[in-house]
C-alpha positions in Angstrom: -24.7 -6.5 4.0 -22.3 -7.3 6.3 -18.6 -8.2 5.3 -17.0 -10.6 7.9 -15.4 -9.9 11.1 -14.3 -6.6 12.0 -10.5 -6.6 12.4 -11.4 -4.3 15.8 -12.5 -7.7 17.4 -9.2 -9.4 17.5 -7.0 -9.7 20.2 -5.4 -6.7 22.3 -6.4 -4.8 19.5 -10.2 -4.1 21.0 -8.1 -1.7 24.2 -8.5 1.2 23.8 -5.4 3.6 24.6 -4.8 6.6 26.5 -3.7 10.1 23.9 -0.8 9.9 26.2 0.4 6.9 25.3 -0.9 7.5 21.4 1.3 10.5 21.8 4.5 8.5 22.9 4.2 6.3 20.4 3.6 9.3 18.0 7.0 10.5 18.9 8.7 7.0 18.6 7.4 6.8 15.0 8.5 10.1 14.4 12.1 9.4 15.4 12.6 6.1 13.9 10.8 7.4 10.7 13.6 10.6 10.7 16.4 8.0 11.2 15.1 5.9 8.3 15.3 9.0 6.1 18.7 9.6 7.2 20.0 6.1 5.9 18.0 5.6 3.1 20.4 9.2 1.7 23.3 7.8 3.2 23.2 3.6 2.7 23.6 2.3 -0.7 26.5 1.1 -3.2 28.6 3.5 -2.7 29.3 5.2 0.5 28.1 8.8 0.9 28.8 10.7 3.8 26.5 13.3 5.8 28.8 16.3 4.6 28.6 14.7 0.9 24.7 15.3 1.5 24.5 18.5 2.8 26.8 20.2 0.3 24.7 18.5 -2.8 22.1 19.8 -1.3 23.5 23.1 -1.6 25.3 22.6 -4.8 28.7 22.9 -3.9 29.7 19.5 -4.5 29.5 18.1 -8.4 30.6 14.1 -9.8 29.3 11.2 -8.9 28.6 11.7 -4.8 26.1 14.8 -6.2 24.7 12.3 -8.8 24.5 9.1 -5.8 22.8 11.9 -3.1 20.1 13.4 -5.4 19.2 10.0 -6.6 18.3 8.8 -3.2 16.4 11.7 -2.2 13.8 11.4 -4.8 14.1 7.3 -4.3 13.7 8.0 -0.4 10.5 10.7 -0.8 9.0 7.9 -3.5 9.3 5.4 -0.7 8.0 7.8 1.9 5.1 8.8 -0.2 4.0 5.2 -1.4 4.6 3.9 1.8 2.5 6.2 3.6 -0.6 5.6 0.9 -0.3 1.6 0.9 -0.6 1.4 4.5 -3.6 3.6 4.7 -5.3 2.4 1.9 -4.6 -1.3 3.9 -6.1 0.1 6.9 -9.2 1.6 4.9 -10.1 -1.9 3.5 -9.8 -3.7 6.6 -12.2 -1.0 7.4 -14.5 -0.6 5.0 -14.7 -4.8 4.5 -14.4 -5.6 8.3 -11.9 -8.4 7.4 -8.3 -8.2 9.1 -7.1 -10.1 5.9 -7.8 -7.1 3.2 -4.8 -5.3 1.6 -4.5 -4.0 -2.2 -2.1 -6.7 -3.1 -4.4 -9.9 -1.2 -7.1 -8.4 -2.9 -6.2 -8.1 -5.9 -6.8 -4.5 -6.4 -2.3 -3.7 -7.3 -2.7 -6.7 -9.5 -5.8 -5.3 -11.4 -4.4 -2.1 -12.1 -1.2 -3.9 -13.3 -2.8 -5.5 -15.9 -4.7 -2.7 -17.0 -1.6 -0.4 -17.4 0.4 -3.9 -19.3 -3.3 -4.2 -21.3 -2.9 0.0 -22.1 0.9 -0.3 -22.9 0.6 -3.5 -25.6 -2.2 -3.0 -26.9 -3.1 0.9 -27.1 0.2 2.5 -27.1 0.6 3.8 -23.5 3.3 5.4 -22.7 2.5 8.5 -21.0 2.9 7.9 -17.4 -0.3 10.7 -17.0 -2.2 7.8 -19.1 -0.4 5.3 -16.4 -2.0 6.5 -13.6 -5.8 7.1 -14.6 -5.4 3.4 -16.7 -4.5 2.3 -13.0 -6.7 3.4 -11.0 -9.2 2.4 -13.1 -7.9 -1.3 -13.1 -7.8 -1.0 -9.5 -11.9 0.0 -9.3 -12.8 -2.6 -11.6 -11.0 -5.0 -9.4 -11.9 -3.8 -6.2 -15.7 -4.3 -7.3 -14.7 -7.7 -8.9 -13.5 -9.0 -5.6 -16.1 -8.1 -3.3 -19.2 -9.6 -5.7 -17.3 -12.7 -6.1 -16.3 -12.8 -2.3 -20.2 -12.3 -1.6 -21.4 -15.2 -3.5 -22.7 -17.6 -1.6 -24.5 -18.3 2.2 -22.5 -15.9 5.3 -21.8 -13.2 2.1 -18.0 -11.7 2.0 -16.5 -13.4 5.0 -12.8 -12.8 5.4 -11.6 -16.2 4.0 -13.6 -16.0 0.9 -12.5 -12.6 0.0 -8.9 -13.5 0.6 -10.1 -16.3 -1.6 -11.2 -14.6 -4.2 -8.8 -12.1 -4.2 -6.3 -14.8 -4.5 -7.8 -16.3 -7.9 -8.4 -13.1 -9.1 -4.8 -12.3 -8.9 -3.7 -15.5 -10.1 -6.2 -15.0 -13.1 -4.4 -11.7 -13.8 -1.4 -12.5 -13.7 -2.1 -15.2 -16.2 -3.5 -12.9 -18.6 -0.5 -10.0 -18.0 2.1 -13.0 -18.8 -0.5 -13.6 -22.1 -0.2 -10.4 -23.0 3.4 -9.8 -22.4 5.0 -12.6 -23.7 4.3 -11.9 -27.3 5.8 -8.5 -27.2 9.6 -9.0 -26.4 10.2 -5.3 -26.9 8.2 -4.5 -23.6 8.4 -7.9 -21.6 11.6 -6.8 -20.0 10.6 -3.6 -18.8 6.9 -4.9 -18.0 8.4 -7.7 -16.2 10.7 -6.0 -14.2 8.3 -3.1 -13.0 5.3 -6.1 -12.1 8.5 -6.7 -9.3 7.7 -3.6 -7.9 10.4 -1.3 -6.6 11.4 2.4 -6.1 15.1 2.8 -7.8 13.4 4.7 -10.8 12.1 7.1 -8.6 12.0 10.7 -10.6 10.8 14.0 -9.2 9.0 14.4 -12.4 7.0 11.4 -12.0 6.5 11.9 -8.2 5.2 15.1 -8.9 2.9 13.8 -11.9 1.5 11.4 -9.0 1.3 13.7 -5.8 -2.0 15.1 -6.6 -3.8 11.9 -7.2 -1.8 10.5 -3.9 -3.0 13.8 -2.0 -6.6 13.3 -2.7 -7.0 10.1 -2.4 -5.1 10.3 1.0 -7.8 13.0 2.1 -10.7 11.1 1.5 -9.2 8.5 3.6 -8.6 10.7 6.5 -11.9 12.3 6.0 -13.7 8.4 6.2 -12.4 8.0 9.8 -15.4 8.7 11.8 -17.7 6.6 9.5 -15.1 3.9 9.8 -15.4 3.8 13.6 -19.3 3.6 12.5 -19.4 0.6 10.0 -16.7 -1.3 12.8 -19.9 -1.5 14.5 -21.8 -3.6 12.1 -23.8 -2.3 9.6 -26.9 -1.9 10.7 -25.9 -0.6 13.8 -24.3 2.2 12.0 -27.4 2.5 9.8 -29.4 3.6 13.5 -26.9 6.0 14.8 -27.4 7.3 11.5 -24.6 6.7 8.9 -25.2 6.2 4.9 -23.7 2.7 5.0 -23.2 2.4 1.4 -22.0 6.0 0.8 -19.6 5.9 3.6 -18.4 2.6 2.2 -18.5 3.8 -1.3 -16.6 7.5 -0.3 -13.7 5.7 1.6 -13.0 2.8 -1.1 -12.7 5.3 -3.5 -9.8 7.5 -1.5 -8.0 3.6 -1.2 -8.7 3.0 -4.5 -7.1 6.1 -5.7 -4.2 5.5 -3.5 -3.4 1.7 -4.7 -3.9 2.5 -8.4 -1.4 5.5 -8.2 1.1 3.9 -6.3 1.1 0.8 -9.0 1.2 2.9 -11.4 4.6 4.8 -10.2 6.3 1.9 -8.5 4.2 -1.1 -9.8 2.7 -3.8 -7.1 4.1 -3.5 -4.3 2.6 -6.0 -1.7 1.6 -6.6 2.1 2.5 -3.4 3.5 -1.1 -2.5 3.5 -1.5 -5.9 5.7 0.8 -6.0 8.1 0.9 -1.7 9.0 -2.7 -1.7 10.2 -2.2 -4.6 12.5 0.8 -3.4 14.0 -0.8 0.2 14.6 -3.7 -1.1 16.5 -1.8 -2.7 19.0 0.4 0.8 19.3 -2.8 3.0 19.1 -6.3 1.1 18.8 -8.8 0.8 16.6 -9.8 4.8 16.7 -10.0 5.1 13.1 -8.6 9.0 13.7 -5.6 7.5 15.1 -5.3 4.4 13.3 -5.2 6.3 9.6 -2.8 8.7 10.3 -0.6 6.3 11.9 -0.9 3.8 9.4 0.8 5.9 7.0 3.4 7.3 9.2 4.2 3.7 9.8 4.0 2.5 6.2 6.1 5.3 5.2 9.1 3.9 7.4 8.4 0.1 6.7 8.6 0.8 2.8 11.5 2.9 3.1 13.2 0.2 5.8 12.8 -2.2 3.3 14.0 -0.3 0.6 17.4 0.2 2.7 17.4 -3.6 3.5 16.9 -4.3 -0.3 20.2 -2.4 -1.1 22.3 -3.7 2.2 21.1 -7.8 1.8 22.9 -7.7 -2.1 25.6 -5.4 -1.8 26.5 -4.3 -4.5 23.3 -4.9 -6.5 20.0 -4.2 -5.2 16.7 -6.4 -4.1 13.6 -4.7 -4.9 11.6 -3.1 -2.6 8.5 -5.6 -3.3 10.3 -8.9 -2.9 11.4 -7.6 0.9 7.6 -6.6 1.9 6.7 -10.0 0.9 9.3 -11.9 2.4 8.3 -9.7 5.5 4.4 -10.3 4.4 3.6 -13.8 3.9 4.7 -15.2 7.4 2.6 -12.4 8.7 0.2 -13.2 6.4 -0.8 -17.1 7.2 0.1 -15.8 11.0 -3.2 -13.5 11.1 -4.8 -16.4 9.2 -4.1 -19.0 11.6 -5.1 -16.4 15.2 -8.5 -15.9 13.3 -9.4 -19.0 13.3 -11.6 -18.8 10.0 -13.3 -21.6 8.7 -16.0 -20.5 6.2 -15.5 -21.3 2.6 
């Protein structure tokens, strides 16, 4: 079955590039990725120096510069983290569908396990955040599989428009039935509401480390799905003769993004588009090797979540804009941008 046009075909994306340049680009990540980390400690309401960091980190400073500093590190390693699986869970799906339009929030896939976590809070009495994250990535499955049979439907089977399509009413659909469901219960529709907004301010240690091991596997599978990725970019029955399990390697690397979206809503809630716009950007930095592309989609997610983040507490000084209303103000024009360059015109 093939799923539309492999994002590998578009563009400058289909060069290949040298390891030296990989490498440079590697290293320009790197720094811009350390100076991110830098402000995101430093930037916020209230002004905290570099000494004010260094000696909370070694406990010799107490009151409220100890309290601002520690809050941002976990805040800045929740961004890193999330940022990191979104945009390799983006890059998977483009590769595993071969549509340059997939990402968990397009999809639908953030807004499934949303509504399976607001379904699990209101209606079975949910509140362990363990029972969060299994309740979301099981939401995020469901969806996932939703999606594609819808997108198949029909003559040309899941072409990139009619996956975005059906992603799109799937969404809308849930969201429908999450507003249903919450506006009945005004003792959780604040709450619900605002983490459906999808941020990291309530970033904890103890919920980051309640999420890591989910994060961490499903981030290996990913990495592990590379080499079958560069296989099913070829078409599928190609890949079929040079000997790959199409529907096993398809099934093994859905499940690492899977994993990866349905944590990351669960922690932070839906947090959209940076799994559309990091792959994009990383192919024309790296190509379309799918051992360079993965590992450099996170890297790169990692600093465009945690950019945003920073931008989100600059832009509305002294309150703060949430991390997922800055990825899609960043998103959407990138969005109907790739939509209009491919040109699609199968419903």
């Amino acid at each position: 079955m093939t799923a539309g046009v492999s994002p590998s075909t578009s563009g400058v994306a289909v060069l290949r590039r040298p390891t030296r340049v990989r490498l440079l680009w590697l290293l320009v990540v790197a720094v811009v990725l350390a100076g991110l980390v830098v402000a995101s400690v430093v930037i916020g309401s209230r002004v905290v120096s570099w000494d004010d960091v260094i000696a909370a980190l070694d406990g010799s400073v107490d009151g409220l510069n100890q309290a601002a500093v520690t809050k941002r590190i976990s805040r800045t390693v929740l961004a890193l983290l999330l940022g990191a699986c979104l945009g390799l869970a983006g890059a998977v799906m483009q590769g595993v569908t071969r549509n340059p339009l997939a990402d968990p929030g397009i999809l639908g896939v953030n807004m499934g396990a949303s509504l399976a976590v607001v379904t699990g809070i209101a209606w079975f009495g949910l509140w362990r955040f363990s029972g969060f994250i299994w309740t979301a990535i099981a939401g995020a499955a469901v969806t996932a599989v939703l999606v594609y049979l819808i997108g198949s439907l029909g003559r040309g089977g899941a072409t990139p428009l009619k996956l975005a399509l059906a992603g799109a009413a799937t969404t809308a659909t849930f969201a429908s039935f999450i507003s249903a469901v919450v506006l009945p219960r005004g003792d959780i529709a604040g709450s619900v509401r605002s983490w459906q907004i999808g941020g990291v301010g309530g970033a904890s240690f103890e919920a980051i480390g309640q999420v890591l091991p989910f994060l961490a596997v499903g981030t290996v599978i990913c990495l592990l799905s590379a080499r079958a990725l560069n296989s099913l970019a070829l078409g599928d029955e190609l890949a079929a003769g040079l000997g790959e399990r199409v529907a096993i390697a398809r099934g093994f690397a859905s499940l690492g993004a899977v994993l990866l979206c349905g944590a990351a809503t669960a922690v932070a809630g839906p947090i959209g588009f940076v799994g559309l716009v990091v792959p994009h950007l990383c192919r024309l930095l790296v190509g379309v090797d799918h051992r360079w592309l993965l590992p450099f989609s996170a890297l790169t997610g990692a600093g465009l979540l945690t950019a945003s983040d920073v931008l989100g507490r600059v832009i509305a000084r002294p309150e703060e804009v949430d991390v997922g209303i800055i990825t899609a103000l960043v998103g959407a024009p990138f969005f109907i941008a790739i939509v209009r360059r491919q040109k699609v015109r199968e419903l």
